[in-house]
N, C-alpha and C positions, 0 to 999 in steps of 0.2 A: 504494500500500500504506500502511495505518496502521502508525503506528509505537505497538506498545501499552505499550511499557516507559515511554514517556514518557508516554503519555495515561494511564494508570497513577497516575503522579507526580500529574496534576492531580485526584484522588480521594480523600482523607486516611484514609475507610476503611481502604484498603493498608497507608496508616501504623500505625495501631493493629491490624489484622487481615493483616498482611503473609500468613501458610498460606492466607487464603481467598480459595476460589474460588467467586464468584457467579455461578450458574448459573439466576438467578429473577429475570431482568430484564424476562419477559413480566406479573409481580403486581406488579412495582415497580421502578424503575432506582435505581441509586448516584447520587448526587449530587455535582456536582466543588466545587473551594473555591470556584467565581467566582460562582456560585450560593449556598450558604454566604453569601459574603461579601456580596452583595446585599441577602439579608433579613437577617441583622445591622445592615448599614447604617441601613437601615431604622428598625428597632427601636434603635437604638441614638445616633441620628443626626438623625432626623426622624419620631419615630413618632408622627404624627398622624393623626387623621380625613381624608376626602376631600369634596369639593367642596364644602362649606360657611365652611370655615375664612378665614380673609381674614388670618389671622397669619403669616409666613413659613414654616415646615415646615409650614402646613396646605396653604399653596401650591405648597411642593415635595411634598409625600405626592402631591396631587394631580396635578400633571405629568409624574411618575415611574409613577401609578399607568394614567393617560391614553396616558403613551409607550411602557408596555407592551401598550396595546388595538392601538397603531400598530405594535408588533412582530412582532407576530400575525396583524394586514391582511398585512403586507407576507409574513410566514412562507406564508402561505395563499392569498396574490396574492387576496385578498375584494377587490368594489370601495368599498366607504365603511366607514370603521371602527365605525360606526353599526353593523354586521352584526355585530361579535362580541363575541359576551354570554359573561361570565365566570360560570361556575357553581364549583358543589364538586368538576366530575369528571364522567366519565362518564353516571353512572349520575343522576347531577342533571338532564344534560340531556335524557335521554330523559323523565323524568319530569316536566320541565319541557312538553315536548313531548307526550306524553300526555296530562299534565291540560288543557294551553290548546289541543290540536288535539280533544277528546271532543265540542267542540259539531259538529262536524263530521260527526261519526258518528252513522246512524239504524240503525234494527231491519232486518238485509238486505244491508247495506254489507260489504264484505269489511275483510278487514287481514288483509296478507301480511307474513310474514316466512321465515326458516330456518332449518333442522335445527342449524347451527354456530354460530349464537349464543350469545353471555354473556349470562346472564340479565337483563343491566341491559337488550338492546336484544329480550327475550323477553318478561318478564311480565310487564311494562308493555302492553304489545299483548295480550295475554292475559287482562287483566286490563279492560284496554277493551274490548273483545271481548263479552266476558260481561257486562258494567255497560251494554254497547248492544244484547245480543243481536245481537250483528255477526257473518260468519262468520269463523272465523281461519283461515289456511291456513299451510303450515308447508312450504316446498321442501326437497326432500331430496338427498342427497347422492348420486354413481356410485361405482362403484368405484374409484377414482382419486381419492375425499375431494373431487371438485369440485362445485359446484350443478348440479343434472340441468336445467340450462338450456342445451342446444349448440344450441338453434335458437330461432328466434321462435316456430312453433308449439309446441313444447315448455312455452315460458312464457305463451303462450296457455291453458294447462291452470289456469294461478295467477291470472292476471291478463286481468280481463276491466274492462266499463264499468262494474259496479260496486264495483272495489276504488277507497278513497280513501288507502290506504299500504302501502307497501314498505320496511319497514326490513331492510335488513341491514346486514353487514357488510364492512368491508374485506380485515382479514386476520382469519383465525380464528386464536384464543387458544390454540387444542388443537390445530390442525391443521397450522397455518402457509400453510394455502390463501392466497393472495392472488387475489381474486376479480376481474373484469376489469370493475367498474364501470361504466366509461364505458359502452361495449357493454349491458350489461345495464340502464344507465338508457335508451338513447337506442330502447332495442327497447321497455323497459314504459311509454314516453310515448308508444310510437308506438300501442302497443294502446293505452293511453290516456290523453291530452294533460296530463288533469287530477288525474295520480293524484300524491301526495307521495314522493317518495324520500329515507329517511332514512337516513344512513349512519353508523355507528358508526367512527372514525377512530383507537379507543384505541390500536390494535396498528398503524395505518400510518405515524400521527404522527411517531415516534421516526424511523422508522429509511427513509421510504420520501418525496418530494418530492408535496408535498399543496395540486393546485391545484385551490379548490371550482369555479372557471370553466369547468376542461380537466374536470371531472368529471360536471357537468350535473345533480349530488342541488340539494335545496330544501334540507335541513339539510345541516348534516354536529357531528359532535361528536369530543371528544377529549381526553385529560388531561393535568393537567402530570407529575404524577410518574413514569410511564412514560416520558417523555422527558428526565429527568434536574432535573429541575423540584421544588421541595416538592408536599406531598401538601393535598390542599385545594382545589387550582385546578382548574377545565377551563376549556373553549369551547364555546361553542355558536354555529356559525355558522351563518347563512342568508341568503337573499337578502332584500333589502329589502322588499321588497310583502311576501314570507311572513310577515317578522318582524315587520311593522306591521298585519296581521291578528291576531296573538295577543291574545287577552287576558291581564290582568296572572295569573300562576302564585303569587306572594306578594303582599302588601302592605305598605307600610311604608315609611319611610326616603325614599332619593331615588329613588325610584318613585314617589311622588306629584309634582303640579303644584299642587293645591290641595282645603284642608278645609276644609268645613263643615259646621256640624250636618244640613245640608238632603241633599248633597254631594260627591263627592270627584272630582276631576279627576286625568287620569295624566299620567303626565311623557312625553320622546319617549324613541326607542330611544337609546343602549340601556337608560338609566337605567330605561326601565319597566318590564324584566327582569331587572333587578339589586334585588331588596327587600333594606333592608338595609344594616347596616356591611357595606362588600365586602370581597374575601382581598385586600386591600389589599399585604402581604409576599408574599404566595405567587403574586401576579400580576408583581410587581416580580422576584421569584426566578424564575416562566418566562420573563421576557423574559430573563434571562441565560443561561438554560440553552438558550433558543436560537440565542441570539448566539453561544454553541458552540459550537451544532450546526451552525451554518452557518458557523464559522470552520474547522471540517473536511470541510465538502461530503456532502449527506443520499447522492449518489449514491453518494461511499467509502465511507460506512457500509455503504449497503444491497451494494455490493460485496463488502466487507469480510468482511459475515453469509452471503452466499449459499456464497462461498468454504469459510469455515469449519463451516458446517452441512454441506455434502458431502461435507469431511475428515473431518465426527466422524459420518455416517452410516455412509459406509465405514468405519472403523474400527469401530461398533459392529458391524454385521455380520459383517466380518472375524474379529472375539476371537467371537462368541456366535451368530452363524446364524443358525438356526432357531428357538434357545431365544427370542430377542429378538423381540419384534412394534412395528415403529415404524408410528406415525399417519401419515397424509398424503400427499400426492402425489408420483408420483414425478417427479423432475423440478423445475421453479422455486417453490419455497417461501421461507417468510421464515425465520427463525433461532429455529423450535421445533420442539423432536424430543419428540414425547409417546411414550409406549411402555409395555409391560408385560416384563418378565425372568423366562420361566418362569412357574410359579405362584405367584411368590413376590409377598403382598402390597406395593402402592405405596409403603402409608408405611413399613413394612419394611427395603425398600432405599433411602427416603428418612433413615430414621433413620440406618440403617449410612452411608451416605454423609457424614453430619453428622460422623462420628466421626470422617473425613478431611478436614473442613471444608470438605465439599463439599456448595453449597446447591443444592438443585431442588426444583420443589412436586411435591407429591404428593394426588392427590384426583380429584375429577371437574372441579377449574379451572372454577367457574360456567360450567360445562356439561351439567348434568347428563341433559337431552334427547339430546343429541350421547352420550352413553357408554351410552345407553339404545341409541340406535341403534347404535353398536357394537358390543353385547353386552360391555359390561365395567364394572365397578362404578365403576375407579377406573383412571389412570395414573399414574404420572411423569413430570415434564417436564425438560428441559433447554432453558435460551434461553439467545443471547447477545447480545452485545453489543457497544462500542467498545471496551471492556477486557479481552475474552476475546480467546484464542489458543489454538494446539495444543497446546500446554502443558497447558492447562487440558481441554482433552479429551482429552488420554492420562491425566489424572489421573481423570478421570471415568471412563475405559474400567476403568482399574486401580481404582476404589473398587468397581465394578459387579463387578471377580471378587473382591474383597473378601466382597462382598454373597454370592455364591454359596459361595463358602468358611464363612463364619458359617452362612449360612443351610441346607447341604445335609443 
């Protein structure tokens, strides 16, 4: 069991916002001091450029910033740190991944993806799609909020010799589906050997044990600030041969090897993916926020969430029945309760809820495909976290007849 009063304490938030309860850890995590005190350091301490420098903080930027790429092999179990390329985030590296996998793609070629998708691992595909005249295909969901793949011949229906991608996801952002990956890559390799598996890692990263090896995708990606990390960072990981296929996505910086008027030569991995002054602080601040995470075990966590999202299921049903409509499966889900309350609109009960300093998003959660298929404009969400407790979902339960009280 986590002890949350104390994990608590290592969040300064608390200190200045002691009433609040954050309830929107799936759009963005808190941040504890040791993280804080990282990129400070930093900035404060040795704030220099990386690998050029030959003056002593250009030397330590650089090894601090190096020993973060080795923080992240190791978080990921990758085999050479050469695999993982720091981007802004997410949504950087599907784009990154898009523009330098399009030579790939001809007039015919398929590109698969899903119904539950965040738009970063959507219209990017989408968008190649139409600029290649490719066909798009889009798997959809059962009644149970899971991908309508329970057999190989099922996903024979998506995936044939001419699909060259498969992005999806791990966990959905709306749903809280955790999709069973391995299974699902090792059947679309077998329909076909040569197809790409990309996997969107935003939502597992945090809170679930992320091994690209045990997984068998060609990418995978993933951010820091959902995982208690500043905001600015991701990853983009892949295997070697894929990532030494790319061509360069920007230019510039230490992505080159050499110019000349005639010219330009690229640098090796990962440098030829990184154009650019890199997130220098914000890479040096994930590596501590996952030294954390591993100094509480990703398996407590993902314990921790499973536990408490079943507490505040049941209790919402319990106080509201039928009026209440919660998203997703029933059964093993990650720590997001999306739902509607009655008629009453999302940001509605998002606002009332504010007034009890109680945060949840409210919207279609870049999903808007996914609420199409639902039939519904908009939810609320509730996630949580290492800092969340029952506590905090009786307060929710109680702002929610708040919300019916103002609202009836």
């Amino acid at each position: 069991m986590l002890d949350i009063k104390q994990i608590k304490k290592d969040f300064p938030i608390f200190t200045h916002l002691p009433e609040l309860v954050y309830l929107d850890s799936t759009a963005t995590s808190l941040k504890p001091q040791v993280v804080i005190d990282a990129v400070n350091s930093y900035y404060s301490s040795y704030s220099a450029n990386v690998h050029r420098g030959i003056y002593q903080i250009a030397e330590k930027a650089t090894q601090a910033y190096e020993d973060a790429r080795d923080t992240v092999k190791i978080f990921i179990n990758a085999t050479r740190r050469e695999e993982v390329i720091f981007t802004r985030g997410t949504t950087e590296s599907m784009n990154l991944l898009a523009s330098s996998l399009s030579e790939l793609i001809s007039e015919g070629d398929e590109i698969v993806t899903t119904i539950m998708e965040h738009h970063s691992n959507f219209v990017p595909w989408q968008q190649l799609a139409k600029k290649k005249k490719a066909t798009f295909k889009v798997i959809d969901i059962d009644d149970n909020y899971q991908l309508r793949i329970t057999n190989d011949e099922y996903l024979k229906q998506y995936i044939t010799s001419k699909t060259k991608i498969l992005a999806l996801t791990y966990v959905s952002n709306t749903l809280g589906t955790m999709n069973p990956i391995k299974q699902i890559v090792k059947a679309a390799k077998q329909i076909n050997p040569n197809i790409i598996v990309i996997l969107d890692a935003a939502q597992a990263a945090p809170h679930l044990i992320l091994d690209v090896q045990e997984l068998g995708c060609d990418f995978v990606a993933f951010s820091g600030h959902k995982m208690l990390g500043p905001t600015g960072i991701g990853v983009l990981w892949g295997t070697f041969d894929q990532l030494d296929k790319l061509p360069p996505y920007q230019y510039g910086g230490e992505m080159i090897r050499t110019v000349a008027v005639e010219n330009t030569t690229w640098n090796d991995l990962p440098h030829r993916l990184e154009a650019g002054t890199p997130p220098i602080a914000q890479a040096i601040g994930l590596a501590a926020a996952i030294r954390y995470l591993q100094s509480i075990g990703l398996e407590k966590i993902h314990q921790h969430e499973a536990k408490l999202t079943k507490y505040a299921i049941d209790k919402l049903y319990e106080k509201f029945g039928d009026e209440i409509k919660i998203f997703g499966p029933i059964g093993e889900r990650a720590g997001i309760i999306s739902f509607t309350l009655g008629n009453y609109h999302a940001h509605d009960v998002a606002q009332i809820l504010d007034e009890s300093h109680i945060a949840v998003r409210a919207g279609h959660h870049c999903t808007m495909p996914l609420h199409t298929r639902l039939g519904i404009a908009a939810s609320a969400r509730a996630s949580f976290y290492i800092y969340n407790d029952e506590s905090d979902v009786e307060k929710l339960v109680a702002g929610l007849q708040q919300v019916k009280t103002i609202l009836k």
